[in-house]
N, C-alpha and C positions, 0 to 999 in steps of 0.2 A: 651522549644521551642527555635528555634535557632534566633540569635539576626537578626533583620531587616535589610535589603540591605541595607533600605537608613541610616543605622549608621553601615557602614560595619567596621568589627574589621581585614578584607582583602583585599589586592589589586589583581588586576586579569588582567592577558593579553593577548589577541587573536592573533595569532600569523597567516597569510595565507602563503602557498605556498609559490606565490609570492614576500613574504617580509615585507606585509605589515602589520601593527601589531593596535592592537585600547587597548588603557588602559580601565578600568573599573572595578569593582567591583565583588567579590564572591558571587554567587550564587547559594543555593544547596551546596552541597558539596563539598569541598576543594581538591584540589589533579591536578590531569594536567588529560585529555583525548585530543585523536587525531580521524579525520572521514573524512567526507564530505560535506563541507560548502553546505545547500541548506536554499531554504527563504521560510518562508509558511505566504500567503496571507491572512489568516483565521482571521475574529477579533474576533470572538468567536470559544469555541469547543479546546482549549488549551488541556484539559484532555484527549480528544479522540485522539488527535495529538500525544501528549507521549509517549499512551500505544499501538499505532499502530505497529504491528510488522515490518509493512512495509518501516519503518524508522531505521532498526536496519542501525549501521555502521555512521550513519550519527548526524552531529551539526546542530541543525536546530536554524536557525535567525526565528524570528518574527518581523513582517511587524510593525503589529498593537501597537503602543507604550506602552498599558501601558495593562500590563499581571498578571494575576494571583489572578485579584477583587475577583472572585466567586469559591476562594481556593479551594479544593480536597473534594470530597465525594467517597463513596463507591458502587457507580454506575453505574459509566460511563467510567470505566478501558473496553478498548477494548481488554488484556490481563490480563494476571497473574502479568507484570511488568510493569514501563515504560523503553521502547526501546531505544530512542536515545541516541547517544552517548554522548553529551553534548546540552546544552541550552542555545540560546544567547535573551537577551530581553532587552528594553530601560528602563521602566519606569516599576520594579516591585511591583506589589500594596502592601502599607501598612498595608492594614488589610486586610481578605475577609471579605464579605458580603453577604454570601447567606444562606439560611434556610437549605439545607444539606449540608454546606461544615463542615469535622471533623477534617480538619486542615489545615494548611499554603500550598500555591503551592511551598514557601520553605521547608516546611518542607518534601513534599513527596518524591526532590530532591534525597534534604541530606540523607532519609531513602534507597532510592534506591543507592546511591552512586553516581548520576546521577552529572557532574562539571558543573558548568553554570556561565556565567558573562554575568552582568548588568550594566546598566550607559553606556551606549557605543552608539555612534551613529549610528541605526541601519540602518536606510533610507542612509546614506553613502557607511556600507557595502552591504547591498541592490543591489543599483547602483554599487557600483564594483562587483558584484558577475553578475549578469545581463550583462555588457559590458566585462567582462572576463570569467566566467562561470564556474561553479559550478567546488569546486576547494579543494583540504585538508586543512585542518584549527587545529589549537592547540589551546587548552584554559590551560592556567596554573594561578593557584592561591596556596598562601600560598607558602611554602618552595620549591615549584616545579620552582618558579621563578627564573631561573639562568641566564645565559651570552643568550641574544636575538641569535645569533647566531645557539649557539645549539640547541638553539629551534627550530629553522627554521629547523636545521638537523636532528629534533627528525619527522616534519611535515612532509618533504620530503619522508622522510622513510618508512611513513605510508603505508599501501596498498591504490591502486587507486577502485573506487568504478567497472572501466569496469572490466572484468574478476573475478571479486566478488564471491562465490555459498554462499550464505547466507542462504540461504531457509533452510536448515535444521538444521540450528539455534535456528532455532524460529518455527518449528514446532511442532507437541506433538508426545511425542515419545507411546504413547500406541492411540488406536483406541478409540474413546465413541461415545455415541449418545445424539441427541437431539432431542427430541420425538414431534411428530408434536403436535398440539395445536388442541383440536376441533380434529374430526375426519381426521385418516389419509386416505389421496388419496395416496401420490406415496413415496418410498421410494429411498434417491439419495446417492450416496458416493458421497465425500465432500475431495477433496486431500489438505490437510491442508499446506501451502505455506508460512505461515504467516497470519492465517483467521484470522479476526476481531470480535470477540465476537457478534455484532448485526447481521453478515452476518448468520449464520445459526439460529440466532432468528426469524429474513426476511421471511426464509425461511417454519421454522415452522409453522410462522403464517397463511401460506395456506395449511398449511396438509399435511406437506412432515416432513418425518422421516429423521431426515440426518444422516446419517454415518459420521465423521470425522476422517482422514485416515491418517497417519503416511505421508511425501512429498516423502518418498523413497518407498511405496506401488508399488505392482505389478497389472497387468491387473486380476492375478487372486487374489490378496484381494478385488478389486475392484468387482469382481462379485462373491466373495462370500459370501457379504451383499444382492447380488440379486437385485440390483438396477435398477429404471426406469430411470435412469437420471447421467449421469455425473458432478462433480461440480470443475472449479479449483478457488483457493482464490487467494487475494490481498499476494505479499511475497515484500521480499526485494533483490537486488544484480541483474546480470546482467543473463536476459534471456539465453545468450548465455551458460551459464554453465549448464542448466539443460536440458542437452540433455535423463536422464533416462525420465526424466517426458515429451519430449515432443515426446520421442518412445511409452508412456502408455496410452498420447491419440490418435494417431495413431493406436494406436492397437483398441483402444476403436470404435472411428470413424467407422473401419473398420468391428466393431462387430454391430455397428448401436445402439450405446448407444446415447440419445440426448445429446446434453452437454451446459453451459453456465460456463464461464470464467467470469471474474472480476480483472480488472488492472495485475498483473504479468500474472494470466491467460486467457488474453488477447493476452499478447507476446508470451506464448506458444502455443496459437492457430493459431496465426501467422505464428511463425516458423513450428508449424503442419503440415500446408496446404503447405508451400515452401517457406515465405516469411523468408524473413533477419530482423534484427532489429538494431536497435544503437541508441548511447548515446544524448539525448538533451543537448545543451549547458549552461542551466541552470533548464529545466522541470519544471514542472507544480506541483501547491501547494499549497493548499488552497480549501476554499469552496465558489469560486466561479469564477469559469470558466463557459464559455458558449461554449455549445455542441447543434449543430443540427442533429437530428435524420433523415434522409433522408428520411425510408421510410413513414415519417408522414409531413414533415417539420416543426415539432416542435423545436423552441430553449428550452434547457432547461439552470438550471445554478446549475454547478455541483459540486461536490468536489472531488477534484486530489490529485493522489498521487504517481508521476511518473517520472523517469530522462530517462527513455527510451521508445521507440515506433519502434510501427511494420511501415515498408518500404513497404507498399504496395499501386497499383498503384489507385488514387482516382477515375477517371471517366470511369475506363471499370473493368467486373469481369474476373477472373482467372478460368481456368482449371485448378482444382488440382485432384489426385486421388481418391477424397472421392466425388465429385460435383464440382459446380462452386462458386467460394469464391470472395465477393464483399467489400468493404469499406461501413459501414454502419450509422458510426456516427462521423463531422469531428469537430475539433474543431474551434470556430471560431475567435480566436488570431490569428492563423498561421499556422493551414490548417494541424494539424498533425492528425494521423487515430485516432479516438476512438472508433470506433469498429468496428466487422467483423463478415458477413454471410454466411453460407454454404447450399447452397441451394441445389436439385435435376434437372435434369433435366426437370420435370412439376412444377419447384416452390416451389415445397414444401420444407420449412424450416427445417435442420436438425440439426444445430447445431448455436451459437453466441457466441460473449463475445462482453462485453466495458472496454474502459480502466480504466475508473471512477468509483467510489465509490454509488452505490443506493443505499444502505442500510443506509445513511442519517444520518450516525453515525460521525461529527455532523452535520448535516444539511445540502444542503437542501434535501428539498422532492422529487423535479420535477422527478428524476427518478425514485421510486419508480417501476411505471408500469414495469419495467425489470423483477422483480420477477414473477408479471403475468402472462408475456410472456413464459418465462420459465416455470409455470405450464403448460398451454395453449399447450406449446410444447409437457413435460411429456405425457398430455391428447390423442394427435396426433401419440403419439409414444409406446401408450399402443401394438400396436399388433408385434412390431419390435425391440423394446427397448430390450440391455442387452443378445444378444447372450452371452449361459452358456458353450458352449463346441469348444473345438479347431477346429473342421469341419467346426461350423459356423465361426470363425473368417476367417480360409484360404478362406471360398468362401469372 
């Protein structure tokens, strides 16, 4: 087992952009990594945080001081790996405590290769990442420790998270399924982005077969699972580079396949419809932001996982080619979109995404209802869903 933080046999230093640097302690794995300083507000759901793909590239800070009580189990990996680049935490726990943990939240680190540093005051970097805004950052520990300087020139160097394609990074390079649960109703390709292990669980649980589909898929892999329903997941990197995938729902739209998005597939239905997207100055993080649903005026309180957002305009809808496309869920920090509807002419609903996480992987609930919407949809779209030949798409 590797020796405890708090008798660390390492010293460790975080190194920003800007110059500014926090000493601290090795944690996880020894070695230097470079990314994208971001903070997640989460006090619990650590585990789920990790192995989120949608984190790939990036050093994620935590809020919550003291990290890692209810150490690693074999359950709650939202991948195959954990994704971030590095891990910064204040106060790593001594021991875990929990009836499935099967070992240390250092020790998962280390196993992944994952560098992290601890003992640092994180609510400081926090507040500078916040008033300066999410920014590169170096964690070096062990023999990586050389002239501060170079370090700075190693952080600089880094790639910058805008212009990013990350997504096919982290997506599966072969097709599977996941077979619905209880009897199946509808079957949906699922363009894998970065999905999150619970997201096509979600899904299952109301009787939908999902396909999961390579990020680089064509409109015809997509309709050659025969699907009622289109699905895009949570990924990482900047919208703007995945112009294949925001031609495939375009094409889709235009065959009259329903669709629902989810965080990255949110900003590609954004940019679908016409709109632009760009970087937040620090973005949203954690599981518990508050989101009002307009067409209910429900708040909910949600869990984010995002440095960028769709530009689109909040109190009137858009003519775009497919319908008219509205802002349907805004957030209520600072008014940014989280989500968007494409409706018909008489109303009727043909496609959404939100930016946020329903699948409650970790917590919380409140949106759930998304998934039902999205069958409900499916159900509405039994007789139009999923044009199979190129006649139907050009009409």
């Amino acid at each position: 087992m590797s020796p405890h933080p708090a008798q660390p046999t390492q010293t460790a230093l975080l190194v920003l952009e800007d110059g500014r640097t926090f000493d601290g302690s090795a944690f996880g794995a020894v070695g230097e990594t470079v990314g994208e300083a971001v903070f997640s507000t989460g006090m619990t759901g650590y585990q789920e945080t990790l192995t989120d793909p949608s984190y790939r590239g990036q050093v994620v800070v935590m809020t919550s001081p003291h990290v890692g009580n209810t150490g690693w189990n074999d359950e709650d990996d939202e991948s195959s790996r954990i994704q971030v680049s590095g891990y910064v935490v204040r106060d790593p726990a001594i021991r875990p405590s929990n009836w499935r943990s099967t070992r240390t939240l250092d020790d998962a680190l280390t196993e992944h290769g994952v560098v992290g540093i601890g003992g640092i005051d994180t609510r400081a970097l926090t507040r500078h990442l916040r008033e300066r805004g999410a920014m590169r950052v170096g964690i070096f520990s062990g023999d990586a420790i050389t002239d501060e300087a170079a370090l700075l020139e190693r952080v600089r160097a880094a790639p910058a998270m805008a212009g990013s394609a990350l997504a096919a990074e982290v997506s599966t390079r072969e097709p599977y399924v996941v077979e619905a649960k209880g009897e199946k109703r509808f079957t949906v390709a699922a363009l894998d982005l970065g999905i999150k292990t619970m997201t096509p669980t979600r899904l299952a649980e109301r009787g939908i077969e999902v396909h999961v589909l390579p990020a680089t898929s064509s409109l015809a892999d997509v309709q050659a699972v025969a699907p009622d329903g289109l699905f895009f997941s949570n990924g990482p990197g900047d919208p703007a580079t995945a112009g294949d995938q925001v031609t495939l729902l375009q094409e889709a739209l235009r065959a009259g396949l329903p669709y629902f998005g989810i965080c990255f597939g949110n900003q590609l239905f954004g940019r679908a419809l016409g709109f632009g997207t760009y970087k937040l100055k620090y973005g949203h993080r954690g599981i518990n932001q508050p989101v009002i649903d307009r067409s209910t005026g429900t708040v909910e309180v949600t869990a984010h996982n995002h440095g960028f957002a769709v530009d689109a305009p909040l109190d009137e809808s858009t003519t775009t080619p497919f319908g008219r496309a509205a802002v349907s869920h805004v957030c209520l920090n600072d008014d940014v979109v989280e989500g968007l509807e494409l409706r018909d002419d008489d109303g009727r609903l043909l496609a959404f995404s939100v930016q946020y996480h329903p699948e409650a992987a970790a917590g919380p609930h409140d949106a759930a209802y998304l998934f039902d919407r999205f069958t409900d949809l499916l159900a509405s779209g039994d007789d139009t869903a999923g044009a199979t030949n190129e006649s139907e798409i050009q009409a």
